[in-house]
N, C-alpha and C positions, 0 to 999 in steps of 0.2 A: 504493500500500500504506500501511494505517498506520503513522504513526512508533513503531518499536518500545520506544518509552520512554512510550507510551500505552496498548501493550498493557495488557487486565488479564489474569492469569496464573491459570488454574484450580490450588490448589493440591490440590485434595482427590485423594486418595488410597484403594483399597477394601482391605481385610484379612480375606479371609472375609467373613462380614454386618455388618462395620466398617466404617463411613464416618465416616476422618478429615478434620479441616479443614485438613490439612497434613501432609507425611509425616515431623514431627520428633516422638518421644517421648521419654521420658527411658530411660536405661538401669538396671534394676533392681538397687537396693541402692546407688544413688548418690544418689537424689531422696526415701530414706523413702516419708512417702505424697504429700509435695508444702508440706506446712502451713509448713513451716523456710522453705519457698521460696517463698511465698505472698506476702511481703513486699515483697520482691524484683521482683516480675514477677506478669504475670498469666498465671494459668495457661490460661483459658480461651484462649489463643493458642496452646495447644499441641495436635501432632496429638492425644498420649495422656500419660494419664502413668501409668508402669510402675511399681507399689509392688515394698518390699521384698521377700526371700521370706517367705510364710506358711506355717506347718508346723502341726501339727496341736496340738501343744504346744508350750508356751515352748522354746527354747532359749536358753542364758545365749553360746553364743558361745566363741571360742578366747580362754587366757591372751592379755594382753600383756606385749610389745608386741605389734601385731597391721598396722602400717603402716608400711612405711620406704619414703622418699622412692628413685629409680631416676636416670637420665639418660632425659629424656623420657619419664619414667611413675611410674611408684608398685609398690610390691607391696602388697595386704592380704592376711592370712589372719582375717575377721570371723568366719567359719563360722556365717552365714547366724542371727548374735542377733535373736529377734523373740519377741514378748510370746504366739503360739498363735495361733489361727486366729478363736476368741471376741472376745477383747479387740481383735483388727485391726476385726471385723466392728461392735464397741458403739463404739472411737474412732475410730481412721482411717478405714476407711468409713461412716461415719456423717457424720463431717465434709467426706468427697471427692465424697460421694453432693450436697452440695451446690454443688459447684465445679461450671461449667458447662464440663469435660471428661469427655471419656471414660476407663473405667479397668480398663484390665488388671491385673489379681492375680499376682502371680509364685509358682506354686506350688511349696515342697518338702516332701521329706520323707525318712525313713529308710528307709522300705520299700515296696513296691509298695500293700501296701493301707495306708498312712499318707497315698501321693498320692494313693487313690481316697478317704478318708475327707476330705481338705480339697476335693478335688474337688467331692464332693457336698456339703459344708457351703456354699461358695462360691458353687455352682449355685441355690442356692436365694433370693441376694441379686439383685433386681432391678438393685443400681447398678451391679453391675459388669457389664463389656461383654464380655469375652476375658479368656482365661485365657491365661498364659506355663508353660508346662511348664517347672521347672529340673532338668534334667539333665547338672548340666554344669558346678556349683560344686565346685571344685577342693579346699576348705577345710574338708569335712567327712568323716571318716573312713566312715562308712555312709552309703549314699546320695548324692545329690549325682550327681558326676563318674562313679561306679558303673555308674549305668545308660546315661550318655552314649556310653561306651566301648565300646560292642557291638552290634553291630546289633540282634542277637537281644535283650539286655537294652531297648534305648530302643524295639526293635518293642512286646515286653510290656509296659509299660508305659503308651506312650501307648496302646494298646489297649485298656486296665482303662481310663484317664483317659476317654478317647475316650464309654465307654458311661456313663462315670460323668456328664458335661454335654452342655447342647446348644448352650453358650456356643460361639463362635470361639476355635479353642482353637491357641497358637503355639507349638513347641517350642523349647525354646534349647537350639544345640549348641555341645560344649567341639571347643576344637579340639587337645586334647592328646591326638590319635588320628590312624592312618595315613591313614585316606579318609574326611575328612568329607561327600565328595556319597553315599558309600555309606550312612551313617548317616542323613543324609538323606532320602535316598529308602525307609530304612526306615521310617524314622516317616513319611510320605506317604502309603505303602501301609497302615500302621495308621487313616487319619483325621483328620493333621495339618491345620490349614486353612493354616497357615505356619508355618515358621522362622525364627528367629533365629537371627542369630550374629556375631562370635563371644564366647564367653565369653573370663574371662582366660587366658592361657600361666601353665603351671606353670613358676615360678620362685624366687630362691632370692638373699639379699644378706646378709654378713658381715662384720662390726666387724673393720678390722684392727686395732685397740688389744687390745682383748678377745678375739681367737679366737673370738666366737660368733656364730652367726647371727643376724641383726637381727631376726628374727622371734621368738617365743616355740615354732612350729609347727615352726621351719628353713623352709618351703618358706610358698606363697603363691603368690597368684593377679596376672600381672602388665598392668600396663593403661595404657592412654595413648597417644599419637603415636607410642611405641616400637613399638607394635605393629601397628601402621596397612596397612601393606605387606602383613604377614602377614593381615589381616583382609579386605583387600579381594581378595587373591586367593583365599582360603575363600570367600568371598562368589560370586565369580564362576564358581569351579568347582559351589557349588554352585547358584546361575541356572540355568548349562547344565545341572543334574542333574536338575533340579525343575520340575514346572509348578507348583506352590503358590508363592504372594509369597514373598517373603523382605525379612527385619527386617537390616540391616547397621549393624553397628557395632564398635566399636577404635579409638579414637585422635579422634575428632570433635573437631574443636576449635574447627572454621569454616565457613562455608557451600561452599566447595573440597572438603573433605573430605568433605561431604554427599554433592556434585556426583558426586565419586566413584565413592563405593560404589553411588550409583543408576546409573551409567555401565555399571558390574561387573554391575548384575543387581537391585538391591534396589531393592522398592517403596515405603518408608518406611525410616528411620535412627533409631537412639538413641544420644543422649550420655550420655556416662558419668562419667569422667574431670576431662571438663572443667567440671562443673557444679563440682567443688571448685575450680577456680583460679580461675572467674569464674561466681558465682549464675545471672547472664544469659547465660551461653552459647546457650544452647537456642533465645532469643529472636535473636540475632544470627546463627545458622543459618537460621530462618525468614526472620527478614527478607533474610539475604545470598541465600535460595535464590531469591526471590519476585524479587527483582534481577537475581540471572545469568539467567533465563528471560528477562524484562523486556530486559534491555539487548541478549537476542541474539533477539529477537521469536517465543519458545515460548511458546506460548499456555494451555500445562496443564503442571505439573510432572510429570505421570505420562510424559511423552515423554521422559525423561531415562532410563526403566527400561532397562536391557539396550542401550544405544544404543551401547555402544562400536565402534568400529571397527577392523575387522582388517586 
């Protein structure tokens, strides 16, 4: 047999009519459109990279503060600040269109026909690849978390979205609900090509000098290695729920953590969190994942999907 430290490791990964060169993307609203981080690393190593969300007009975003540091993690309530769906399309995609990765749009909005209006603005840009449905941001009062929370609301929706592209279109689900493989498998039945998940845990951190909550909002969206545990069992109930891939992520910090969530059921991973505590995370996933396969002689990273053992 070859010595398993010669193996070479297929890492590509499908997502709907996506073919990544690696199953690591960024997690949206951590990485902008990528340009901050361009410096830093080469993007083109990456499976995908997932922009901010885009909404159909500017939003200015929550008072601050709007970030307080947790015990392994963070809480934001940003509520999804972004320049409109125009201005993404004349800068950021303009400039991403020429990175030689793939690029998923994170879409929000207020209303059912605000998701179909960036939808079809969206759908009409050749650079981008797939589309992230967000229903499942915790930090804006309309919309957002709204639709995530119901079967019946995320059925309607990606259903409008659904007819509105013929992009690969991935939903993202909150998990601050009773049955995520329920919600699930509602938007699958809508047209989903995949899901993500999970979004942040609704959560909440308070000055004891000051009596106030550390947030401007009180409450926020909470992320990091905190919530890891909780992410990778969402992840894996929803596997078993689903035959569409699934996007996992919560807490990434390592190429372990990868290893994980693809154990639990996921066909590609996004970091989130970690990209703030070290630019190159995402890189040192890649490379850690491309090594645990290597060192224990797997020959494709997609064999790591659903493999856990009971």
């Amino acid at each position: 047999m070859e010595s398993a430290h010669n193996i070479n490791v297929d890492m590509s990964v499908r997502i709907g009519a996506l073919e990544l060169r690696n199953p690591v993307m960024t997690g949206s609203g951590t990485f902008a459109a990528g340009r901050e981080y361009a410096e830093f690393m080469d993007l083109g190593r990456l499976g995908a990279v997932v922009t901010k969300g885009v909404s159909l007009n500017p939003w200015a975003g929550n008072a601050s503060p709007r970030i307080a540091e947790t015990a392994s993690g963070m809480l934001n309530s940003i509520g999804l600040q972004n320049p409109g769906v125009e201005s993404f399309c004349a800068n950021d995609l303009a400039w991403l269109a020429e990175q030689d990765v793939p690029v998923i749009v994170n879409v929000s909005g207020h209303s059912l026909a605000e998701y179909v209006a960036v939808t079809e603005r969206l759908d009409a840009e050749d650079a981008i690849d797939a589309l992230e449905l967000n229903i499942s941001c915790p930090n804006v009062d309309e919309g957002g978390m709204a639709f995530g929370t119901s079967c019946a609301a995320a059925a309607d929706v990606t259903r409008a979205v659904r007819a509105a592209t013929g992009k690969t279109l991935i939903v993202k689900l909150s998990p601050n609900v009773t049955d995520i493989a329920e919600i699930a498998r509602s938007v699958e039945a809508e047209g989903a090509d995949a899901v993500s998940l999970i979004n942040t845990l609704l959560g909440m951190a308070i000055d004891t000098d000051t009596w106030r909550p550390k947030l401007a909002r009180t409450v926020g969206g909470l992320s990091g290695p905190a919530i890891k545990p909780v992410a990778v069992r969402m992840v894996w109930q929803v596997a078993s729920a689903v035959s569409v891939p699934v996007v996992g992520m919560g807490g990434i910090m390592n190429a372990e953590d990868a290893v994980e969530f693809m154990l639990a059921g996921a066909t590609a991973v996004a970091v989130g969190t970690g990209n703030f505590v070290d630019p190159a995370t995402t890189m040192h996933v890649v490379d850690g994942l491309e090594r645990y396969c290597r060192e224990r002689g797997i020959d494709r990273v997609s064999a790591l999907t659903g493999a856990l053992k009971r």
